[in-house]
C-alpha positions in Angstrom: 54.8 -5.0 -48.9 53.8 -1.4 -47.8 52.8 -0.8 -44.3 49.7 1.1 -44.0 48.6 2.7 -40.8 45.2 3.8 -41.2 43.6 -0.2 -41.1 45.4 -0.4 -36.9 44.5 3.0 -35.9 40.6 2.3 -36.7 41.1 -1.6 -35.7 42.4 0.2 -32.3 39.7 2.9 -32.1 37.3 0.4 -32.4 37.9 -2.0 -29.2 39.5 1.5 -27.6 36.9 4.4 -28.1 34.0 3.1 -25.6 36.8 3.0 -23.1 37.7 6.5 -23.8 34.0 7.7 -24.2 33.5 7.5 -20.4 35.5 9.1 -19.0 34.1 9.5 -15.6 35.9 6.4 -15.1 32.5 4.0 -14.8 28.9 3.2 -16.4 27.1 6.1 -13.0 25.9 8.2 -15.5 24.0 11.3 -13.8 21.0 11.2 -16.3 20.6 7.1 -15.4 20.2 6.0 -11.2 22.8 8.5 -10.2 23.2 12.0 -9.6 19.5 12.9 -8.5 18.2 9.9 -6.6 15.2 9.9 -8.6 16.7 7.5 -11.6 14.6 6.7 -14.0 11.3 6.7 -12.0 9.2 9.1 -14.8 9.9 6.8 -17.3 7.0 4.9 -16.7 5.0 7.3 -15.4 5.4 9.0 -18.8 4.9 5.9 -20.7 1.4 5.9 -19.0 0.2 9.7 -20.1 1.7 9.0 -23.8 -0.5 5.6 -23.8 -3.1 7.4 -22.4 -2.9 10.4 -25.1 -2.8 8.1 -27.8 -5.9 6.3 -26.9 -7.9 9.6 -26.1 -6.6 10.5 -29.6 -7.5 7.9 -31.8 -11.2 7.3 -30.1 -11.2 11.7 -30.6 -10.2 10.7 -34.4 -13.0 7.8 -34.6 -15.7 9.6 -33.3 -14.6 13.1 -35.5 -14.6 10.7 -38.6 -17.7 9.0 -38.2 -19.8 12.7 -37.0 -19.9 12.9 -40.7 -21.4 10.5 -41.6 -24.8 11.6 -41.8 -26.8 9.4 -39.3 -29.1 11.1 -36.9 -32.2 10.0 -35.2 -34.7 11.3 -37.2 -32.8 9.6 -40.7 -32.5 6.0 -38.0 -36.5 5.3 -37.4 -36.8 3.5 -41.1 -40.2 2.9 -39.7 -41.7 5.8 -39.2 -40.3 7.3 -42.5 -41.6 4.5 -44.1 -45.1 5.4 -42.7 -44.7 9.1 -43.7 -43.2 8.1 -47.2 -46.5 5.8 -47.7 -49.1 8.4 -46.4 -47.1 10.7 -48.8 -47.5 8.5 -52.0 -51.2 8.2 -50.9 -51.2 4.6 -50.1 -53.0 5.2 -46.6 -55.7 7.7 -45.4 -55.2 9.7 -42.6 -56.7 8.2 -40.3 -54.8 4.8 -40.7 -51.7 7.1 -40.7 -52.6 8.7 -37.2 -53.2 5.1 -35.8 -49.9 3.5 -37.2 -47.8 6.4 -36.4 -49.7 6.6 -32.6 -48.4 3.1 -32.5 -45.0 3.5 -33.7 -44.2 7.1 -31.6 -45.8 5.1 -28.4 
C-alpha cells in the first residue's frame, strides 16, 4: 500500500492552524476588550443609531409611497361633493344648496 502524505498534513493543519493563527500567544485581541480600554462599548451604541435609521427609513418610505396616492382634503369630504355633484346635475335649487352646504361647512 502507498503512503500518501497530503491526507496527515491537512488532518494536522486542521487541529494545528487555530493554534498557529494566534500568535500573540492568547485570545487579548487589541480590536476585542484589550488594547484601548474602551472594548466593545460602541457596539451597542451603534446598534441603536442603525435601528433607529432603519425605522426613520421605512416610515420616510411609507409616507413617500402613500403621498401618491391622490387623497387630499378637498377629494375626503364625500359629503359636500355629493352636494355640489347634486346641485350640478340640477336635482336642488340654490337655495336648498346654500342651506345644506351652510350646514355641512358649519
Amino acid at each position: 500500500m502507498k503512503y500518501s502524505i497530503i491526507p496527515s498534513v491537512t488532518l494536522a493543519l486542521t487541529f494545528v492552524g487555530p493554534a498557529l493563527a494566534d500568535a500573540s500567544g492568547g485570545y487579548d485581541h487589541p480590536h476585542m476588550f484589550g488594547a484601548n480600554g474602551f472594548g466593545m462599548f460602541m457596539g451597542p451604541v451603534f446598534m441603536l443609531v442603525l435601528l433607529a435609521a432603519l425605522i426613520v427609513g421605512v416610515v420616510a418610505l411609507i409616507r413617500w409611497i402613500t403621498s401618491g396616492s391622490g387623497f387630499s382634503e378637498e377629494k375626503g369630504n364625500n359629503a359636500l361633493n355629493t352636494l355640489n355633484l347634486r346641485f350640478a346635475n340640477g336635482e336642488m335649487d340654490a337655495k336648498e344648496y346654500a342651506e345644506r352646504k351652510k350646514l355641512l361647512i358649519g
